[in-house]
N, C-alpha and C positions, 0 to 999 in steps of 0.2 A: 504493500500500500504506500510506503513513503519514497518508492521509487516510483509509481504513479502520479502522487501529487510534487515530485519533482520532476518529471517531464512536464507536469500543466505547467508549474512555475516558469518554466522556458517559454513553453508556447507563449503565455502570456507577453513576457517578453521579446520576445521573436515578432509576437503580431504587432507590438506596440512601435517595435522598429521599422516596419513595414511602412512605405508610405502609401500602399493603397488604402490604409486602413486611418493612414495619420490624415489624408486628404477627406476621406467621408466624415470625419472626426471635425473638422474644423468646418465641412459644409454643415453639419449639423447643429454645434455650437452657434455659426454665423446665423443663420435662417430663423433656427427657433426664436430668438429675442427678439427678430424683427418681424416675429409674424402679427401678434395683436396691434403692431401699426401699417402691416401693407395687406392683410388679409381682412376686407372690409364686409363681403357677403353682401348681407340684404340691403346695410346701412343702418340696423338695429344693433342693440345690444345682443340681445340673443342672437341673431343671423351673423355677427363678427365672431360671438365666442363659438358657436356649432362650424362656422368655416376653419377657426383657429383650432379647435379641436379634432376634426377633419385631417387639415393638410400636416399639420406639424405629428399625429400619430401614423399619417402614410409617408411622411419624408422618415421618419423614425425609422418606419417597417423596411421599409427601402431601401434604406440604408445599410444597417444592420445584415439584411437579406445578401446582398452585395459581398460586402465585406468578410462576412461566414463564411460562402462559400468558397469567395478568392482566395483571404487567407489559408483557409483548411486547405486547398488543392495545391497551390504554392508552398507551403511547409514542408509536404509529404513528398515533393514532386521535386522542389530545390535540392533537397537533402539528397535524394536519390540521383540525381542528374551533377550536383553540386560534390559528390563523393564522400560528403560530412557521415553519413549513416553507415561509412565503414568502422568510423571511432563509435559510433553509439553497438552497432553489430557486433563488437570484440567485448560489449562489455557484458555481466549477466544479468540480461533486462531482459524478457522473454517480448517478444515482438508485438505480443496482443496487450501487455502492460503498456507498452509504446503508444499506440494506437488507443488505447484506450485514453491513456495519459492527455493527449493533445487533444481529444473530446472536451475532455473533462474543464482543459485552461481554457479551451473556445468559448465554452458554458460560462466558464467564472466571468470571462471577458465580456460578453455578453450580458450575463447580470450586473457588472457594475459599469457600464454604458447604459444599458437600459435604466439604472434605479437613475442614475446622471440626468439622462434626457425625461428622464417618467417626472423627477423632480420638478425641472426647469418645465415641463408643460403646464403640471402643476398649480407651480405657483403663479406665472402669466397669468392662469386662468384668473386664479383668486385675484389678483392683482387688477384686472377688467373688470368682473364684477365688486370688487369692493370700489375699484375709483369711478364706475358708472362710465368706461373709456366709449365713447362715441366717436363717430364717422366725421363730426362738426364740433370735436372737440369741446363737445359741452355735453354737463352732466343730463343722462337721459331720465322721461318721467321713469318717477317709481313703476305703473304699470310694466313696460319696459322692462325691467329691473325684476317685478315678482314673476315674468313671465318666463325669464332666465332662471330664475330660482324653481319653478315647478316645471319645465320643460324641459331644461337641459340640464342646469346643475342638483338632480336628483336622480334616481334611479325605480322607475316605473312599471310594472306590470300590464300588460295589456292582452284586454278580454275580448273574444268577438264575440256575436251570439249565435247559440246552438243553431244547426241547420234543421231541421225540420224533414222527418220520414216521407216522402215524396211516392212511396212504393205503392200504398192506395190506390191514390191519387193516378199515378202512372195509370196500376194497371185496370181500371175505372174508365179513364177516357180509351184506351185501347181496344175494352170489351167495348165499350162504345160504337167506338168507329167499325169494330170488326163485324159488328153485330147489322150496323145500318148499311155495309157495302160501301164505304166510301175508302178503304185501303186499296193499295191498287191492284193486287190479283189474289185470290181463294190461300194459295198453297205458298208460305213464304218460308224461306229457310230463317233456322235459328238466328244466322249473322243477322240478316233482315230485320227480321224482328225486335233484336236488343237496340238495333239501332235506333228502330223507329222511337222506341221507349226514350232510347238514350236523348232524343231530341225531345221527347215530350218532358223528360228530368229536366233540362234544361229551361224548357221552357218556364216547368214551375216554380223551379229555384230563382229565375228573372225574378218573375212576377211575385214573389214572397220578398225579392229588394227594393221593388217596384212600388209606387205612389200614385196614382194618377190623379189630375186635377181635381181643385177640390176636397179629395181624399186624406182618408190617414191610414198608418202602420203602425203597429205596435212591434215590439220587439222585446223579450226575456232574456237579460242580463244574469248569469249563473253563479256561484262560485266565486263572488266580490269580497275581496280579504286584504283590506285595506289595514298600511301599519298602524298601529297608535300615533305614530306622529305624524300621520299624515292626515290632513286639513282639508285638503280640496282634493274634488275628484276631478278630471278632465274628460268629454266627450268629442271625441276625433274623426271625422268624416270629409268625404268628399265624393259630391254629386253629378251625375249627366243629368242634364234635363232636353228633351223632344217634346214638340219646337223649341226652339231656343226662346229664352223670354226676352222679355225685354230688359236692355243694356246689363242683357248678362246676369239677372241677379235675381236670386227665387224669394220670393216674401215667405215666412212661414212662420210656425209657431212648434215647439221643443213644450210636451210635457213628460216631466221626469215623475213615477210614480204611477197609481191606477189614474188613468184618465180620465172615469165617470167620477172620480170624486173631489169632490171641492178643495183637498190638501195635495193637490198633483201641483209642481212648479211646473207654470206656464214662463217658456224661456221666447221670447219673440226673437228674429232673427233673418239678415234680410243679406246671403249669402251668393258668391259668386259661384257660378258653374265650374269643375273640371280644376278647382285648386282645392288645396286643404285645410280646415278649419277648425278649431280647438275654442271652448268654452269650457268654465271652471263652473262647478255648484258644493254645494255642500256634501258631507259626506253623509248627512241626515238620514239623505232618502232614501239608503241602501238599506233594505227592509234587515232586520234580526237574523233571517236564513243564507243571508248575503245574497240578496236576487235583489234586482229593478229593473221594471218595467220604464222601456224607453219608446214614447207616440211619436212618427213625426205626422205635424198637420198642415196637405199644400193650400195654404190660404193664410191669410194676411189673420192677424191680432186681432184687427178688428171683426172679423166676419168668424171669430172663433165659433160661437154659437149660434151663428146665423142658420136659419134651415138655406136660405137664399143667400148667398157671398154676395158683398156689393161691387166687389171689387175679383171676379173672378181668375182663376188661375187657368191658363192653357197650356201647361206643360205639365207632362208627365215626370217625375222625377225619377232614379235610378240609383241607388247608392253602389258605387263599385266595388268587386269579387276581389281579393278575401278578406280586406281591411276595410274596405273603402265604409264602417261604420263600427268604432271601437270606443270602449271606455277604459281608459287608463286613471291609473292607481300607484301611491306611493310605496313600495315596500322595502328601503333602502337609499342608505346616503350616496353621494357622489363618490365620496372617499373610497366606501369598498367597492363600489362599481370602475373606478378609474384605477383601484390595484388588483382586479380580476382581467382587467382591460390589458395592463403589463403585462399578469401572467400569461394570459392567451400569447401575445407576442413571444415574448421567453420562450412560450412550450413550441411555438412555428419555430423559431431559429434554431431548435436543437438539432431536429433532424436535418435541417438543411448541413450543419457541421458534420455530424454524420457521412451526408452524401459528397460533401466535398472532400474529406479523408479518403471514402471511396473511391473516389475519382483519381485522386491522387497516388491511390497503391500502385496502379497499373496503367496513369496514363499521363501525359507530359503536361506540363500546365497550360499549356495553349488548347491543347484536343479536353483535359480536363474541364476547363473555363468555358467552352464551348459547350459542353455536356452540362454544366448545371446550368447555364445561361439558358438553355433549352428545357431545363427540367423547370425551371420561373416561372419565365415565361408557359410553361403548360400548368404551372400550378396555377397564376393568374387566371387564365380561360375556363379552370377546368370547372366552375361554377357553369358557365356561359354553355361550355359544350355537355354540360351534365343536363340543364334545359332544353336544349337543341336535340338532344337525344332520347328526351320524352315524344315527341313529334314522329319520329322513326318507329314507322309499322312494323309489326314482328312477321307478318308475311305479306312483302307485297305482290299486289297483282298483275296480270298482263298487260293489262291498259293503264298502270301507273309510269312515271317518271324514270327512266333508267337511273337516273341519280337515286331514285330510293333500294336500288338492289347493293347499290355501290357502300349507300350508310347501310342497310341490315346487314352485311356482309361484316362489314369490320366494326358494326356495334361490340362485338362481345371484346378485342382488341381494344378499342377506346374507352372502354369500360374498366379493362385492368390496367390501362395506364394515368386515370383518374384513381384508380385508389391506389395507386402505387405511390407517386408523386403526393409530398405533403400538400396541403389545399388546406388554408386557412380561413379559403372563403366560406366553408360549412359551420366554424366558426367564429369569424371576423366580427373585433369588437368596436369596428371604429365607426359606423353608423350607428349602433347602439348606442355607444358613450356619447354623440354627440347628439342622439335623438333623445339621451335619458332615458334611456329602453335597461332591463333590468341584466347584468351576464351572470345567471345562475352559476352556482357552485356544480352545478350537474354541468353545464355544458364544459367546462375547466376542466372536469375530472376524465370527461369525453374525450375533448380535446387531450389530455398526458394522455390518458388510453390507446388513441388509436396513432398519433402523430412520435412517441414518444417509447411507449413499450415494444409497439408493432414496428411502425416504421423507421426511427433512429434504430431500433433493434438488430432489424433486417439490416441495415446498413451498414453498421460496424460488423457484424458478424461477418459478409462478405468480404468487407476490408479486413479483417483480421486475417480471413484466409484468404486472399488473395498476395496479402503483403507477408502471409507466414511462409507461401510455396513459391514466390519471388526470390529468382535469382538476380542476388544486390551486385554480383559481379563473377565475369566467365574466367576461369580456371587456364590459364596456359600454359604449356608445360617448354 
């Protein structure tokens, strides 16, 4: 073991001497300090701190990412090319002690860069929000200011509401239509049929987000476990409405609670189409069982209990799939949501150390470099093409697309090169942190799981044996 943590001692050393490392080192330093004055966003407070929170955790990630792998495949790849690892070879260090050793100082190096940078984001933050830093250089209203405080600098839970059994329903209108002759022929195959159904799910699940003019929806909120210290709740949505209304904007009215009775908060509300919106109420009205009951109704305050609306509504409203209508809730401070935020980072750049040792056992640092630059960049996408590969039929047809034989072909291929390659984007904590979205201790322990046991695992093990059956130098007589 103390020849272990004397190889990290070097590494450590060795990286710090490095100037690709001393170069990302000093862009990181530079940038961060300058960000809460050049990173402006909306022109709000919140919109500066969520952009500043944003770019200086992906300049972080980025960085770091970079410099892990370079250093790790440089170290392994110098010494072997450079002919230093004949004096380390002669001494009795067993080679997977080696290998292990320079993991290990990558790791230490990594944690105190990251606790460095975690710091200094840190405190900017507080540093904006306590001096109320604006775009015009003047202190912003308080609203401003509490808006930052419950939206971003907290850590939030968010609920959508239960979907609704559809399968009645379904197979109701089916016998329906099968019954009156309007399907289009007597004898239809199985495929045929889930389809048609599948369109009819569709349809209902629309129409259960659906409003139409005039109208109202109710909706059942589940499972509301709000912290004790938390004060307000927030309701989160964002609407299509057909026809378009006028200049954009749906008049409406927000009852939280049973709507037939006199103690429901009527929230009036006079919202823009196709953007997203947040109002705070109390945490009152979240019944005993943790359930509330949320109405929306498309007609103006005034014509709430109109039988006749005097002012009527001609659009249909539409709340968008699968957020586009949530209630968020406080169950945690910034503080430990912005040091789960670190660890997820930490736990991405282990493996990548990992991969770049690997690289380095067996291959020169130019074709190395080349090889994790590749492996990144497909971690980066592999969100993107793990999406894209929902869409790919598992059997396509004659009359489809030659391009769909080409993806089902090498689906299963693109499939083990997504889980092979670490992918942070499963759990990337830097739109949370800066949404105030909660990073459970579950998804942490997920992430070391699968990023950490499995795949830094895999990694070193190949580079142990690969650098144990490497010949460091040919024999000539």
């Amino acid at each position: 073991m103390r020849r272990t943590w004397a190889v990290a001692r070097n590494m450590i050393a060795e990286a710090i001497r490095m100037k690709i490392a001393l170069v990302l080192l000093i862009i990181m330093v530079a940038v961060i300090p300058l960000g809460p004055f050049i990173w402006e966003g909306d022109g709000t407070l919140k919109g500066r701190v969520q952009t500043f929170l944003t770019y200086s955790n992906i300049l972080v990630l980025v960085m770091l990412s970079i410099m892990t792998v370079f250093v790790a495949c440089q170290s392994l790849s110098s010494e072997v090319s450079g002919r230093q690892i004949y004096t380390i070879a002669t001494k009795p260090l067993p080679r997977w002690q080696f290998i292990l050793g320079k993991w290990v100082g990558l790791c230490l190096l990594n944690a105190l860069l990251l606790g460095v940078c975690g710091l200094a984001i840190y405190l900017f933050t507080m540093y904006m929000y306590g001096l109320g830093l604006s775009t015009r250089g003047a202190l912003p209203q308080t609203l401003d200011k509490q808006s930052l405080r419950y939206e971003v600098l907290t850590a939030r839970q968010g609920i959508i509401p239960p979907v609704p059994d559809f399968t009645e329903v379904v197979n109701q209108r089916y016998d329906a239509l099968k019954a009156s002759g309007q399907l289009p022929r007597e004898s239809l195959s199985p495929d045929e049929i889930q389809s048609i159904k599948l369109d009819y799910y569709r349809e209902a699940r629309q129409q259960w987000r659906s409003v139409p003019p005039g109208g109202s929806r109710s909706w059942t909120f589940e499972n509301l476990r709000p912290g004790s210290d938390c004060e307000w709740i927030h309701l989160r949505y964002k609407m299509r409405a057909s026809p378009l209304p006028p200049r954009m904007q749906v008049e409406c009215v927000w009852l939280l609670g049973d709507p037939i009775s006199e103690s429901a908060l009527a929230i009036p509300r006079s919202d823009s189409i196709d953007q997203w919106h947040y109002f705070p109420f109390k945490r009152d009205v979240i019944g005993k069982d943790g359930t509330l009951k949320v109405t929306f109704v498309n007609r103006h305050l005034s014509d709430l209990n109109k039988a006749v609306p005097s002012r009527p509504s001609r659009s249909t409203v539409v709340f968008e799939e699968p957020d586009g209508l949530e209630i968020l809730y406080e169950v945690g401070s910034f503080e430990g949501n912005f040091l789960r935020s670190m660890l997820l980072i930490f736990i991405w750049l282990m493996p990548l150390a990992a991969l770049g040792l690997l690289a380095g056992s067996f291959l020169s640092f130019s074709v190395g470099a080349l090889l994790c630059s590749a492996v990144l960049i497909a971690s980066a996408l592999s969100d993107f093409v793990w999406e894209s590969l929902y869409w790919v039929r598992e059997a396509p047809k004659l009359q489809q697309d030659p391009l769909d034989y080409f993806s089902w072909i090498f689906k299963p291929f693109i499939h083990l090169i997504i889980n092979v390659v670490p992918s942070l984007g499963r759990y990337s904590p830097v739109d949370l942190l800066a949404d105030g979205r909660v990073i459970e201790w579950l998804s942490v322990a997920q992430a070391f799981g699968m990023m950490v046991l499995v795949q830094a695992a895999i990694f070193l093990v190949l580079a142990i044996i690969i650098f144990t059956k490497r010949e460091l130098a040919q024999v000539t007589v």
